[in-house]
Backbone bond lengths (Angstrom), bond angles and torsions (degrees), N, CA, C in turn:
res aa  C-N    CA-C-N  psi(-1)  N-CA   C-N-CA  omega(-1)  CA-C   N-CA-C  phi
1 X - - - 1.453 - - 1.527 108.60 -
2 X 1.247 115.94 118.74 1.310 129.19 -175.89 1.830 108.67 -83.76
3 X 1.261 96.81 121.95 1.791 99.97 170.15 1.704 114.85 -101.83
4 X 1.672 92.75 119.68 1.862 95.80 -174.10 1.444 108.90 -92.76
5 X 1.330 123.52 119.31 1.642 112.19 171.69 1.365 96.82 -127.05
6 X 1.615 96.80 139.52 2.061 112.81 153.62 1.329 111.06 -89.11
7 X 1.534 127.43 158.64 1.115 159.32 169.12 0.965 128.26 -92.94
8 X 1.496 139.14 146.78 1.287 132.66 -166.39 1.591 90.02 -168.89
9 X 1.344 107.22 134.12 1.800 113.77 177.91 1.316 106.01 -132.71
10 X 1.646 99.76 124.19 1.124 102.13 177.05 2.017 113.76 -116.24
11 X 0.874 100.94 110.79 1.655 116.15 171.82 1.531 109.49 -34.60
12 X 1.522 102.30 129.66 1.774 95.97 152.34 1.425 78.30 -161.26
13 X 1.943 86.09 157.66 1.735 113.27 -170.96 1.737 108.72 -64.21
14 X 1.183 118.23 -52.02 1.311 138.35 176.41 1.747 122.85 -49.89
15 X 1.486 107.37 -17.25 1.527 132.54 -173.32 1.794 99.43 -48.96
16 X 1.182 132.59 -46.81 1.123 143.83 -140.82 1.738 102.04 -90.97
17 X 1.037 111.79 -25.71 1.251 133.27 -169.53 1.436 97.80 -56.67
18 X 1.062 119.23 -54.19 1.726 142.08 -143.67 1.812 98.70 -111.43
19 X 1.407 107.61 -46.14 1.648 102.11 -172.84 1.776 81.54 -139.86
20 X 1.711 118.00 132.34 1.465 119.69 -172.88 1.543 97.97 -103.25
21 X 1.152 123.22 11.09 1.473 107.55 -149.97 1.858 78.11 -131.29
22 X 1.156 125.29 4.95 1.580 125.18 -177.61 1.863 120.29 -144.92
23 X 1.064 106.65 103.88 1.759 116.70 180.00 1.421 110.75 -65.70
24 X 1.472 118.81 -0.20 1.666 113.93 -178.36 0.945 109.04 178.98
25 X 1.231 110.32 166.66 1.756 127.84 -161.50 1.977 96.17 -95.84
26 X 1.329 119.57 125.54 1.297 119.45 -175.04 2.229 78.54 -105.14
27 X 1.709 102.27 135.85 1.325 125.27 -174.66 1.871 102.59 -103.98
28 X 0.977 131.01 113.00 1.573 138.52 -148.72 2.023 73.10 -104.68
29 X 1.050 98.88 131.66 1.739 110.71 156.57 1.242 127.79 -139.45
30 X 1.736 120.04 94.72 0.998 122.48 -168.08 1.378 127.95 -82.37
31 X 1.640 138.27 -169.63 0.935 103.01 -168.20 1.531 140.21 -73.07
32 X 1.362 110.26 -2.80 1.366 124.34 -175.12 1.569 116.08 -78.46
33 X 1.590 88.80 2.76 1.767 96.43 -169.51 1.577 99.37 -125.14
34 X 1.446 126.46 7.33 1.098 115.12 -159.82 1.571 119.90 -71.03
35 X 1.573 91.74 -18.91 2.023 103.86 167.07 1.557 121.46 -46.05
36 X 1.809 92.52 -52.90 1.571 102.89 176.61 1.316 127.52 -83.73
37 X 1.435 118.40 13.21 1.488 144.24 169.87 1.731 98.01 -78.37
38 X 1.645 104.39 -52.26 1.936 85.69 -159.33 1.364 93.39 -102.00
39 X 1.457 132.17 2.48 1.603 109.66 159.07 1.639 109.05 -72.93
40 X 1.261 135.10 -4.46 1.550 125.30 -169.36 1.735 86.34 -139.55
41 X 1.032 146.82 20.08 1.203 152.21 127.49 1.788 130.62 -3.90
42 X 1.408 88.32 -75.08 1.314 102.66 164.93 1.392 136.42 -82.42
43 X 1.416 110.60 5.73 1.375 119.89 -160.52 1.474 119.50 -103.88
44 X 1.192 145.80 118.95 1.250 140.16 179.70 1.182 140.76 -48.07
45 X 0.988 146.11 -164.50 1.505 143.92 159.97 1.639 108.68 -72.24
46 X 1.155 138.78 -65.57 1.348 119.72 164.73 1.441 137.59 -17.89
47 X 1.508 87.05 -73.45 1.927 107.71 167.59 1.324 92.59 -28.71
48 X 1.705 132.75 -88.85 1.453 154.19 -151.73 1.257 93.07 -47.51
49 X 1.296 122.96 -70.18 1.725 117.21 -171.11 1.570 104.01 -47.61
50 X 1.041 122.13 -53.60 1.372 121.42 -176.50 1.442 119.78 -70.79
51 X 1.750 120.15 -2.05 1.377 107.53 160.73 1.601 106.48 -119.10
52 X 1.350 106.16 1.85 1.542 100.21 140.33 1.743 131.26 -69.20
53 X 1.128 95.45 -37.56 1.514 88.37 178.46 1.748 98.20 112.01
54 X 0.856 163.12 8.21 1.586 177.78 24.92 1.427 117.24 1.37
55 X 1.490 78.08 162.39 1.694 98.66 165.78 1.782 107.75 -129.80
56 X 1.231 102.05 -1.34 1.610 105.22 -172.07 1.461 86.28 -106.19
57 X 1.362 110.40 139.20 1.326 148.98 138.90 1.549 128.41 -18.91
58 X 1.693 79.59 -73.99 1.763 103.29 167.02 1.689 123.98 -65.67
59 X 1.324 108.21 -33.09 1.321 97.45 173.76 1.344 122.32 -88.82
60 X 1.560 129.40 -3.52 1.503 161.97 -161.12 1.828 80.76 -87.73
61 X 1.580 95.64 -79.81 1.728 102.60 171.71 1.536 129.39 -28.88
62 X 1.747 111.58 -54.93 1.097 137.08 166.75 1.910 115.61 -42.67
63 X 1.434 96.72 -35.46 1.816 95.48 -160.96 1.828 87.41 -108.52
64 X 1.069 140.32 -19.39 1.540 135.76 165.24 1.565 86.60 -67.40
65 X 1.300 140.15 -78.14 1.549 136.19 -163.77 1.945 95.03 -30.15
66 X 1.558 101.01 -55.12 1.894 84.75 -161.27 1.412 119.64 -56.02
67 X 1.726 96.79 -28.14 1.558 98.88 -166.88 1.302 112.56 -86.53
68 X 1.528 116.52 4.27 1.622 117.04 166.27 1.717 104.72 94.93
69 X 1.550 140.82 -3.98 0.959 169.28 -132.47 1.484 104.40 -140.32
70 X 1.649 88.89 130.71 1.589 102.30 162.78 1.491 128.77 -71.66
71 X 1.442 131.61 133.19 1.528 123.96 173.98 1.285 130.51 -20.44
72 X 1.504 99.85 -55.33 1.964 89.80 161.96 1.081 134.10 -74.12
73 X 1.611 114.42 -17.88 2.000 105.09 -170.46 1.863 86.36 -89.35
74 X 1.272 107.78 -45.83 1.900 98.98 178.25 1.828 104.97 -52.26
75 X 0.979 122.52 -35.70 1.868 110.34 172.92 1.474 115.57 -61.58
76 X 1.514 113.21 -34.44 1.209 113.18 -159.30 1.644 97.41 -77.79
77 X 1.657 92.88 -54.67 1.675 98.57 -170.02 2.068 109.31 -63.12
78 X 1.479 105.85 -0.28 1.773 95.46 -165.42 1.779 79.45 -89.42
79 X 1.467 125.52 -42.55 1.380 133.74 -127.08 1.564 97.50 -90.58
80 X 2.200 102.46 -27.90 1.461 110.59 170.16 1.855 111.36 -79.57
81 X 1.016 122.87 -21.90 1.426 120.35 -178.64 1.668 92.12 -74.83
82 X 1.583 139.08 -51.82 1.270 122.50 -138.92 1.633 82.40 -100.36
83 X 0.798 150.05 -5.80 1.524 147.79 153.62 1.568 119.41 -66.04
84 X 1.034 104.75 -36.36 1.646 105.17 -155.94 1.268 142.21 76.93
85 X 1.382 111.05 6.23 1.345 146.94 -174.18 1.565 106.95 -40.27
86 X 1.081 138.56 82.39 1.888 122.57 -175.88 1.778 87.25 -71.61
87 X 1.459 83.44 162.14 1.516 107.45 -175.69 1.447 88.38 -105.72
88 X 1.594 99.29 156.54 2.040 113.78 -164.44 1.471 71.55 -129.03
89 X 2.167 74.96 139.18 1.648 93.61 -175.10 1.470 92.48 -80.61
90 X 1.490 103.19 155.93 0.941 129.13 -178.07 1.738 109.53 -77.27
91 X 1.840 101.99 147.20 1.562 107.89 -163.57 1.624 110.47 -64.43
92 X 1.268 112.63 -4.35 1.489 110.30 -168.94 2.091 95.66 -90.35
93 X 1.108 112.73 -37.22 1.669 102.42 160.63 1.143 114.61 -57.20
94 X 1.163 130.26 -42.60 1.803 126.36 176.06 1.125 111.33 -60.01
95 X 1.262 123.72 -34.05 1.587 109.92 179.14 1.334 116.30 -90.72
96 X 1.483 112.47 1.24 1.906 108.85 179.00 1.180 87.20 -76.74
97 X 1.680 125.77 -46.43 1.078 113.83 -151.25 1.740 117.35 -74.08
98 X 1.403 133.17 6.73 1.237 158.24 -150.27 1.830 102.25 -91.03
């Protein structure tokens, strides 16, 4: 079983601090997320910081640490709450239901 994910990088100035060899956080969206992939699709690094809620890195880092969560599933899940994004059931419920 093959797992498909897109990428999405989002820049912050502060990135370097923490990892020197990387200017931004690349956001992995697999397929269960692929809805909330093409609503923020088109959107830049600005946009993203600003529907994250930061522009720092470290404090992005800082607020995944409280919630017990890694940097990407806390981006995905902050970026799906301030969107409104519903999550699509997945094809393996469609076929129980068959």
């Amino acid at each position: 079983m093959t797992s498909n994910q897109i990428f999405k990088s989002v820049y912050f100035s502060d990135h370097k601090e923490t990892n020197p060899k990387a200017k931004g956080v690349v956001l992995a969206f697999g397929e269960r997320n692929i809805d909330l992939y093409k609503s923020i699709a088109d959107l830049g690094s600005n946009e993203l910081r600003n529907l994250l809620g930061t522009d720092s890195y470290l404090e992005l880092e800082q607020r995944a640490q409280q919630e017990g969560l890694p940097v990407n599933t806390y981006c995905l899940w902050y970026l799906r709450k301030n969107l409104g994004v519903k999550k699509q059931k997945t094809q393996v419920i469609k076929n129980l239901k068959k």
